[in-house]
C-alpha positions as CSV (number, residue, x, y, z in Angstrom):
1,X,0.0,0.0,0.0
2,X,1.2,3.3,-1.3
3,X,2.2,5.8,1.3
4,X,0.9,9.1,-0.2
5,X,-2.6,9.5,-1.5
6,X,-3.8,7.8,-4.9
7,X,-4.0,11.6,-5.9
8,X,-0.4,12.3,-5.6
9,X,2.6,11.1,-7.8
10,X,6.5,10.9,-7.9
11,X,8.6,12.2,-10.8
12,X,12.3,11.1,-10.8
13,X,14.0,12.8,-13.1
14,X,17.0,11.8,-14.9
15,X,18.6,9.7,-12.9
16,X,21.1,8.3,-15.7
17,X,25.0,7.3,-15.4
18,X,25.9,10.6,-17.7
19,X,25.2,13.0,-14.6
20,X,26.7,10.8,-11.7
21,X,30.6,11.7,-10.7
22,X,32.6,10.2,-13.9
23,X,29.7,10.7,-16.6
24,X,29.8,13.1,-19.0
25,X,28.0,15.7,-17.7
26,X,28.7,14.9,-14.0
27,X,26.3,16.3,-10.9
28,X,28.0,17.8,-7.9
29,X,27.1,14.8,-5.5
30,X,24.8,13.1,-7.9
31,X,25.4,9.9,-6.6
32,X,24.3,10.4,-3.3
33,X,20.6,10.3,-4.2
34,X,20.4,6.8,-5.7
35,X,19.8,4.5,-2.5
36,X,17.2,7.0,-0.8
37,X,15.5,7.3,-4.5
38,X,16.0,3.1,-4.8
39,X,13.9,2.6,-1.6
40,X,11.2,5.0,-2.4
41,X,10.7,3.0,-5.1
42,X,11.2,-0.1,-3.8
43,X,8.7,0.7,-1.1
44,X,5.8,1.4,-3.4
45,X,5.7,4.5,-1.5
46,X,3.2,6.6,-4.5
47,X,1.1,4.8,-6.2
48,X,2.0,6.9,-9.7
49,X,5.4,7.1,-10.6
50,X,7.6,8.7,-13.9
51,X,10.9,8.6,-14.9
52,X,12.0,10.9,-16.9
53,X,15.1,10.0,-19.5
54,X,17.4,12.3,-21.2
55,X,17.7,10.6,-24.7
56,X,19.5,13.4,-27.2
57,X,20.6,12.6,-30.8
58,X,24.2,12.5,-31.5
59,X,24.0,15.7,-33.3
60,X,21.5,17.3,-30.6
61,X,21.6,21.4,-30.6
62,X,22.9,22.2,-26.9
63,X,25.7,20.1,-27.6
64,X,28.7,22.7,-27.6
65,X,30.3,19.9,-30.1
66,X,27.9,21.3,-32.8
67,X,28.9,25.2,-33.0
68,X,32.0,25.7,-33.8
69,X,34.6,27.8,-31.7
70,X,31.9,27.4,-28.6
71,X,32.9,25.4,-25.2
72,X,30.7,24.0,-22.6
73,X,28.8,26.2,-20.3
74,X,29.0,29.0,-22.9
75,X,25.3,30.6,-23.0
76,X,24.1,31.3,-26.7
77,X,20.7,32.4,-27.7
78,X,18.8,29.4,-29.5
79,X,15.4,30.0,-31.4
80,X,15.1,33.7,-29.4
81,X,15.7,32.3,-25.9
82,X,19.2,31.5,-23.7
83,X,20.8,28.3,-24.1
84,X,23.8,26.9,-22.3
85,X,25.7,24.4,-24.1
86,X,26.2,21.6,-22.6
87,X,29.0,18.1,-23.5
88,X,28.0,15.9,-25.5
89,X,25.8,13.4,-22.7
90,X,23.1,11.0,-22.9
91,X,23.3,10.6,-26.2
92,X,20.4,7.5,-27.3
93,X,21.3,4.1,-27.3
94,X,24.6,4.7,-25.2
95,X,25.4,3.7,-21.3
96,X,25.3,7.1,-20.2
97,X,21.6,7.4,-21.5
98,X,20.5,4.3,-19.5
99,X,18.3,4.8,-16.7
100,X,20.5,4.1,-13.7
101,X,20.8,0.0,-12.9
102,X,20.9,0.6,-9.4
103,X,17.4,1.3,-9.1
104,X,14.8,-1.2,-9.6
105,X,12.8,0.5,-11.9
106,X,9.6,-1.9,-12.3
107,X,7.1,0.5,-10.0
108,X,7.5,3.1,-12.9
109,X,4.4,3.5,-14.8
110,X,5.6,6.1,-17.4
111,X,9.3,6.1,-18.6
112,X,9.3,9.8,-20.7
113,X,12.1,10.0,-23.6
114,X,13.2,14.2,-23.4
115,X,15.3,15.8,-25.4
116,X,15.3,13.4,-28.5
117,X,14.2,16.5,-31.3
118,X,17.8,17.8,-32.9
119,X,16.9,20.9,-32.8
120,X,14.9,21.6,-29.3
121,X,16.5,21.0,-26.2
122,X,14.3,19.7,-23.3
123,X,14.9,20.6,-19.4
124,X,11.4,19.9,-18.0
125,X,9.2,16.8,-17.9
126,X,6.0,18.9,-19.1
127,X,7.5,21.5,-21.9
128,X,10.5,21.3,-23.9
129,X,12.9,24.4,-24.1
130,X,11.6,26.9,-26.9
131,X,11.9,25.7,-29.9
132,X,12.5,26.9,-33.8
133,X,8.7,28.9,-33.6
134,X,9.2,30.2,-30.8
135,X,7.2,28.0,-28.4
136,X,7.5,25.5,-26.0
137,X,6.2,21.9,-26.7
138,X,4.2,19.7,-24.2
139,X,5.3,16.5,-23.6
140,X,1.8,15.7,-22.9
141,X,2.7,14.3,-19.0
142,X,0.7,17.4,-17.6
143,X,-2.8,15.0,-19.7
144,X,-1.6,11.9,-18.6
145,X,-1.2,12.9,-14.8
146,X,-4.6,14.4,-15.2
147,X,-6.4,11.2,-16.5
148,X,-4.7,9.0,-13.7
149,X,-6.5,11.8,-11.2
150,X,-3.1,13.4,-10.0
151,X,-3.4,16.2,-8.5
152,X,-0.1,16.7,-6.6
153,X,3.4,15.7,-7.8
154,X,6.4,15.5,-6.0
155,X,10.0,15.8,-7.8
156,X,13.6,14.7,-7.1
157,X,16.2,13.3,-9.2
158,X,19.3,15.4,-11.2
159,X,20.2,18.0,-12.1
160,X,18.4,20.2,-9.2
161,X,19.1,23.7,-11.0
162,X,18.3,22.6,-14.3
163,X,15.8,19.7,-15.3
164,X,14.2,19.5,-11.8
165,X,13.6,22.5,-11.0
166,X,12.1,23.2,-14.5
167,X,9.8,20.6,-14.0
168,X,8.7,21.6,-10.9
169,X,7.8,25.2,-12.2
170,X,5.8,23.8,-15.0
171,X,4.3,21.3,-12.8
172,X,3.3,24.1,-10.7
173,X,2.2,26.3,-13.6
174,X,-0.2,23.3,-14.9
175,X,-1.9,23.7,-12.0
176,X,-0.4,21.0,-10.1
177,X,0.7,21.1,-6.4
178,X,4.4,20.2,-6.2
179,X,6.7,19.6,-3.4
180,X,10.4,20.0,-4.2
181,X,12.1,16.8,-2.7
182,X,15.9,18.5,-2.4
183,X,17.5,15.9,-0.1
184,X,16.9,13.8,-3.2
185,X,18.2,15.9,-6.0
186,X,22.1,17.4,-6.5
187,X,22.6,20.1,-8.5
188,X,24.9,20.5,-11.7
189,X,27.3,22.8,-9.2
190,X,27.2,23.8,-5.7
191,X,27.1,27.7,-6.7
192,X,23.6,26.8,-8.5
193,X,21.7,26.0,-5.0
194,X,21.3,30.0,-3.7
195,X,19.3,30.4,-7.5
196,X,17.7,27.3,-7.1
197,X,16.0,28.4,-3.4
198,X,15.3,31.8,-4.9
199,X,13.0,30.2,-7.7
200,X,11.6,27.9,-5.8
201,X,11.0,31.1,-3.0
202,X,9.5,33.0,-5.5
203,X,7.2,30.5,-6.9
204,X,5.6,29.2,-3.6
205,X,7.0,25.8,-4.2
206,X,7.4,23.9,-0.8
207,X,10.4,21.6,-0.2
208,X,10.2,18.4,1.3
């Protein structure tokens, strides 16, 4: 029996070998996480659970591989909107893509693929980053929550200052009451967690 109510679901996000120490786009700590994230699962602790997945083709837009004289980190503007290029990671079909083997992923319900357009990169569970109109895509999770009668999610998972906390703003801005798990997320640096709290501040977001 499911510790939270039926109404309320768990979104890991990410939780792949390319952002653990040693991948190739390695979160401050990321390890850490894994156990405390294996036994929520393993507990059947929500009765609705997604995984998201970074899953990027080889020739995918944020990768700073693909404009020529730019490093990692740099910050150009893609499709009218700020993008930070990021190394090459997660690419489909490769190790660092998998969904981490330490965690027993059966209780997931929904495993949702991010990220895989060339063009469009993809942060957030519910939208993708803008993309070459202008706007930014659903992934349609925001529907399928709805239909399962979810009404509250709570998030965890890497990289805290990027892809989770993305996801928890749009989760909140689709009308969805979020709790911010940060014991169970790391962030891409340390120097990103004072930004992090700010948004989270702003936006009413509770932490867990």
């Amino acid at each position: 029996m499911s510790r939270f109510a039926d109404d309320t679901a768990l979104i890991v996000v990410d939780l792949q070998p390319d952002f653990m120490p040693g991948g190739a786009l390695a979160c401050f700590d990321g390890d850490a996480i894994v156990p405390a994230i294996a036994r929520l699962l393993e507990r059947r602790d929500y009765g609705t659970v997604v995984a998201t997945q970074d899953w990027h083709p080889r020739a995918h837009a944020s990768f700073a591989a693909q404009h020529a004289g730019r490093a990692p980190f740099e910050v150009i503007d893609l499709h009218g909107a700020p993008q930070t290029l990021w190394p090459e990671h997660c690419v489909q079909g490769t190790p660092g893509a998998a969904l981490d083997a330490r965690v027993d992923w059966t209780p997931a319900d929904l495993i949702l693929r991010k990220g895989t357009g060339v063009q469009v990169d993809s942060y957030s569970a519910f939208r993708e980053n803008h993309g070459p109109n202008g706007a930014r895509p659903r992934t349609g999770l925001a529907g399928w929550l709805r239909e399962r009668g979810i009404a509250e999610v709570h998030v965890c998972g890497l990289a805290r200052d990027v892809c989770v906390l993305w996801t928890a703003q749009d989760a909140q801005a689709e009308g969805f009451r979020v709790r911010f798990l940060w014991d169970l997320t790391r962030p891409v640096a340390p120097d990103g967690d004072a930004p992090t709290r700010q948004a989270l501040a702003q936006a009413g977001i509770g932490l867990g």
